[in-house]
Residue, then its C-alpha position, 0 to 999 in steps of 0.5 A: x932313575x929310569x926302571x926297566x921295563x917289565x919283561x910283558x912290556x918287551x917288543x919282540x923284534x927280529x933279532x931279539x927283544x927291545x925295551x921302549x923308553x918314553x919321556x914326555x913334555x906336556x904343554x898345559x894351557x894356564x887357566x886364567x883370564x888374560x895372558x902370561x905378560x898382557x891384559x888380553x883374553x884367553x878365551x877361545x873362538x873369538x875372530x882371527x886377531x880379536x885377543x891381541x895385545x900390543x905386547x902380543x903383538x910385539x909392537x916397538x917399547x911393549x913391556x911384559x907385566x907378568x900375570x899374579x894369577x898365572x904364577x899361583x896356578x904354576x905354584x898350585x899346579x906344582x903342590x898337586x904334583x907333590x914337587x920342589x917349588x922354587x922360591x926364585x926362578x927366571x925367565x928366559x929368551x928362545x930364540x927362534x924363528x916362526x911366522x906366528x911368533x911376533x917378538x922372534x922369541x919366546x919367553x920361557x925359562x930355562x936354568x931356573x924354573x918355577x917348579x923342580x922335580x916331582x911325582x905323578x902316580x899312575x894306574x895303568x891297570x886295575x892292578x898294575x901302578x907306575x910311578x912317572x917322575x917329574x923334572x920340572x915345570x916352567x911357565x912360557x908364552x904360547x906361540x900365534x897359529x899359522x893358517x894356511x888353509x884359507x887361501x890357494x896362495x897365501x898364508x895366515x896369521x892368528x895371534x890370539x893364542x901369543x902369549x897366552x900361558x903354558x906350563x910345560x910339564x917335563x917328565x922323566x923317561x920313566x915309561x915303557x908302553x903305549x898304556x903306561x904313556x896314555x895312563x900317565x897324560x889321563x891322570x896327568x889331566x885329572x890332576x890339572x883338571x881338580x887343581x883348576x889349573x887347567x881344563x885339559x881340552x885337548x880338542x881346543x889345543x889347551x893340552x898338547x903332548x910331544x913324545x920322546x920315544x927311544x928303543x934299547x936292548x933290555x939293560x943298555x944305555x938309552x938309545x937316540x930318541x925322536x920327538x914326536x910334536x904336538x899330539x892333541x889326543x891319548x888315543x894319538x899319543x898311543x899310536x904314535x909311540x907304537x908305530x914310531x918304536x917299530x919304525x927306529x926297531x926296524x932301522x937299527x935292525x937293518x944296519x941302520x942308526x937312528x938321528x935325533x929329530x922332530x917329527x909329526x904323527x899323521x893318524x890318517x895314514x898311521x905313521x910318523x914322519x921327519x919334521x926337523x933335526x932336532x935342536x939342542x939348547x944352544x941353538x936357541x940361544x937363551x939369555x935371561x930376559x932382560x925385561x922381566x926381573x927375577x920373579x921371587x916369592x916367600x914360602x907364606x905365598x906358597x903355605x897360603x895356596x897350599x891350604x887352598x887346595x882342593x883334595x886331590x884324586x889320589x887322596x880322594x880314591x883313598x877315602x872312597x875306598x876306606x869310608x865307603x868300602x869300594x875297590x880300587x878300581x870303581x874308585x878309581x873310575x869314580x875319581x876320574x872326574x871331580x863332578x863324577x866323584x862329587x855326584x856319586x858322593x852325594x848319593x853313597x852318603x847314608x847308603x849302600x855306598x857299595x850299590x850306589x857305585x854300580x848304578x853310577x859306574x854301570x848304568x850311568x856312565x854306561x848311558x852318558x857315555x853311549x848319549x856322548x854326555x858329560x857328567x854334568x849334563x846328565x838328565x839323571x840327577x844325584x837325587x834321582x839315582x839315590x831315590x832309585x838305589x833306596x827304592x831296591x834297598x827296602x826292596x819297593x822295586x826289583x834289579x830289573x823294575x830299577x833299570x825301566x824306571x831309570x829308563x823313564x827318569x833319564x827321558x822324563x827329565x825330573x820325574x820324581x821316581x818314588x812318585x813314578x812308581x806309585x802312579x805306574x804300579x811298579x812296585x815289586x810283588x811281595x805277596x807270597x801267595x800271588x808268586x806261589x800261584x804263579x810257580x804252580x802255574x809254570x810247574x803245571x805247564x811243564x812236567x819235563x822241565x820239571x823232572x829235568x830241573x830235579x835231575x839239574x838243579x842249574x835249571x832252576x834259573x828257566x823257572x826263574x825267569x819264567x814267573x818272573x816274565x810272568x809276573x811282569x818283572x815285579x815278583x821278589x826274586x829272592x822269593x821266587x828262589x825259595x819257593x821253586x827250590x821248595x816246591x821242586x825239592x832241590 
């Protein structure tokens, strides 16, 4: 059932408002080793033609062998969306026409996919949670790469990509904005990516998105959608529904009716534009493939790759926020990525789990982001970070001593931090006596500050900040506090 959008999430047109309603296929490249219905290499980059298989290529009397592997990853890929696996489905024949598609089909399927209906939970915002249905997921060979860049007169044809695996996965138009759309494909690609059932690179074309996007006066039917093909980033994904719901807007309200089509996003000039008219089911003339027996299995095969499973983010957020005390939202940012949640779990362990999430998501994440690393590549290990966060726990070194010493373990890749503060004296100046001479000296120095603090206790942080500069960033800050109140009277 498609809920209406929230009245916020309404675009004002110039007769009135308009709801969007969005549905999505994501094509989901399968991770395996070969092909769908060959021995082939998936593996990406290699020379034009180097993945090809006679069955690829479609070469007379090549049979397809369907691939075990491809199916368990279909199956575990089903179990994460928390949806009905069929226990028989079929494939089909696409007929249709490319240059790249050597059989002139595709195998698909059609009436009876591998995986039925199920659900994908999305955070849109810290505080805001959807829930996107999910139709259907069937498994399909991919389609060659026409290249027509290479020559001023001709075009050409790469094949390593046929036959590798899809999983299509179906949404319901259950979407209502550009953030819901793009916080659906993100967790989407979160799910796939702890599954292992796909590593999501959309810059290598493993995950593609074609959008439907249709508009409605709020509470009437659905109105024609367009479908917006082959968009290979979120960012892409966002642009293209905003600026295609304006332009079917702009049209009804000028008298005109929008046609059902396929069209492309051109981000470089921010616009959507006609592809085809877009086919029904009938133009592609399925029929079972005569060639590939019904594919079955029992529901042991299913329960054996069930407790397989690794735990998912949703679960993973879940513990995080009940075993470590986190909100939901550095939860949520540490979930994104198995190796982040992994990484900031081997540090929370035994300590200030709460602590240990502001130094990931704030000074590593921040850097790594900045540096364009991943969280694998980080220089910084989890041993390292959670030397530092104990080093502030027994209050060895201070909030701002942490950050320069995190400086200097990032660039002096596996320097030992507790080591490093010994040997560069960085450890934070707990001896009363030697802050108490430091506040006299600044009190002495400035007698109109002085009265002025006693009149505006806020200016307590000037006085702050200069023992603190004084002393080289190493006094405790806490007995910096007491003593400036102390002394000041405040």
């Amino acid at each position: 059932m498609n809920a209406a959008a929230k009245p916020s999430k309404l675009i004002k047109g110039a007769t009135g408002d308009w709801e969007i309603v969005i549905g999505m296929e994501i094509h989901a490249q399968v991770t395996s080793q070969s092909k769908l219905f060959s021995g082939a290499s998936t593996e990406f980059g290699g020379d034009p033609n180097d993945h090809v298989s006679l069955v690829d290529a479609a070469m007379p009397g090549m049979l397809p062998v369907i691939n075990e592997e491809c199916i368990k990853q279909a199956v575990r890929t089903g179990l994460g969306l928390k949806a009905q696996i069929n226990l028989r489905s079929t494939f089909d024949r696409k007929n249709y026409f490319y240059p790249d598609l050597p059989q002139g089909y595709q195998i698909s399927q059609f009436k009876s996919p591998i995986v039925g209906e199920g659900v994908v939970i999305v955070d849109v915002t810290p505080t805001e949670q959807i829930t996107v249905g999910v139709e259907r997921l069937h498994l399909e060979q991919d389609a060659g790469k026409s290249l027509h860049d290479q020559s001023p007169t001709d075009s050409f044809v790469d094949l390593n990509r046929s036959g590798v695996a899809l999983m299509e996965i179906v949404s319901k138009p259950d979407m209502h904005s550009a953030d819901e759309a793009k916080a659906y494909v993100s967790k989407l690609r979160t799910i796939l990516r702890y599954l292992g059932t796909c590593d999501g690179n959309m810059e290598q074309g493993s995950l593609r998105a074609d959008v439907n996007v249709s508009v409605r006066r709020p509470g009437e039917p659905l109105g024609t959608r367009c479908e917006i093909k082959n968009v290979n980033s979120i960012r892409f994904i966002g642009q293209a529904i905003e600026v295609e719901a304006r332009r079917q807007i702009g049209i009804i309200e000028d008298g005109g009716k929008i046609d059902q089509e396929t069209r492309l996003f051109d981000p470089g000039r921010g616009e959507t534009r006609s592809m085809r008219s877009k086919e029904e089911a009938h133009d592609y003339r399925y029929f079972p493939d005569p060639d590939l027996l019904p594919l079955e299995f029992d529901q042991t095969f299913v329960d054996d790759l069930a407790r397989g499973l690794p735990e998912l983010p949703d679960e993973k957020k879940a513990r995080f926020m009940r075993d470590y005390g986190l909100p939901a939202y550095d939860a949520g940012v540490l979930v994104m990525e198995r190796a982040s949640a992994d990484f900031y779990e081997e540090i929370a362990k035994g300590r200030d789990a709460k602590a240990a999430a502001n130094w990931v998501i704030n000074e590593l994440f921040g850097r790594l982001n900045k540096e364009g690393l991943d969280i694998t590549a980080s220089p910084v290990s989890a041993a390292q970070l959670g030397a530092i966060v104990d080093l502030i726990g027994e209050g060895t070194i201070s909030g701002k001593i942490a950050k320069d010493l995190f400086e200097i373990v990032w660039m002096e890749r596996g320097a030992d931090p507790r080591a490093l503060v010994e040997e560069r004296g960085m450890k934070q100046v707990t001896d009363t006596g030697a802050i108490e001479a430091a506040v006299d000296e600044i009190i002495a120095a400035n007698p109109d500050k002085v009265e002025q603090a006693k009149a505006k206790p806020t200016m307590l942080g000037w006085f702050v900040g200069q023992v603190m500069k004084q002393t080289g960033g190493k006094a405790n800050p806490q007995s910096v506090n007491d003593l400036l109140k102390r002394k000041l009277g405040i």
